[in-house]
C-alpha positions in Angstrom: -9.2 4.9 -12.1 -11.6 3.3 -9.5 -13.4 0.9 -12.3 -9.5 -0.5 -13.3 -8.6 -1.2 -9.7 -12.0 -2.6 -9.0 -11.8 -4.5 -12.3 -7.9 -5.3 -12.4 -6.4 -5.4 -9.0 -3.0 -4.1 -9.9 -0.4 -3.6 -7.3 1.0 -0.7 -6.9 4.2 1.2 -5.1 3.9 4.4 -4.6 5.4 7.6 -2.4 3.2 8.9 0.5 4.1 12.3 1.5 1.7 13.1 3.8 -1.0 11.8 6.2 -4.0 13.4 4.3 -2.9 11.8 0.9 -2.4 8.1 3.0 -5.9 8.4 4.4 -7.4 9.4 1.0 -5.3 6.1 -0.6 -6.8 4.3 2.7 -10.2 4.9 1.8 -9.7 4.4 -1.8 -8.2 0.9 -1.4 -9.3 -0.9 1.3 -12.9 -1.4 0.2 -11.1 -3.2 -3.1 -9.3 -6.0 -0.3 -6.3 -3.6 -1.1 -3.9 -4.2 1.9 -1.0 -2.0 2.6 2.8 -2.7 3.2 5.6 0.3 4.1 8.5 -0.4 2.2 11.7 -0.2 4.5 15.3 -1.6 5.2 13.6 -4.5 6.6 11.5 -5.4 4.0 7.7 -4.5 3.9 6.0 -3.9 6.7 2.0 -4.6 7.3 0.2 -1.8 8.6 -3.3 -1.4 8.5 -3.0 2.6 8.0 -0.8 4.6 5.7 1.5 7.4 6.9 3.9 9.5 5.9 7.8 8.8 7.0 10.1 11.1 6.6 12.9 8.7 5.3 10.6 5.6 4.3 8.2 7.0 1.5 7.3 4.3 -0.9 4.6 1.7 0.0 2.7 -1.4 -1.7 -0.5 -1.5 -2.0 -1.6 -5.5 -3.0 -4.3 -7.8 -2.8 -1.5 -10.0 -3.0 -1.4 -12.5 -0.1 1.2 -11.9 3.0 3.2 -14.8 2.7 4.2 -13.7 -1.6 4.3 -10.2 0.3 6.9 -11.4 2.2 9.1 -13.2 -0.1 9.5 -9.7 -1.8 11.4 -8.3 0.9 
């Protein structure tokens, strides 16, 4: 899996349940220029760490620039 996001940057949404499993994704991601967007009824919302919400669970994970980011919401 590492050598397909290294190779193919795809973005990704995908539910967080729990700290531990958004730091793991953290580490995972970031040193591929992954940044990392809570998705919410306000539209995604930058963060620069992932943590579980116990209504909000999905997030995006893109290389995607912010401004395409924020046409999505």
């Amino acid at each position: 899996m590492r050598r397909t996001l290294a190779r193919d940057h795809p973005t990704m949404i995908c539910e967080v349940l729990s700290d531990a499993v958004g730091e793991e994704l953290r580490s995972l991601l970031a040193p591929l220029g992954y940044r990392f967007h809570h998705l919410t009824d306000r539209g995604p919302a930058h963060s620069e760490e992932i943590r579980a919400h116990p209504v909000w669970l999905n997030w995006l994970f893109s290389r995607m620039p912010d401004e395409e980011i924020a046409r999505l919401g």
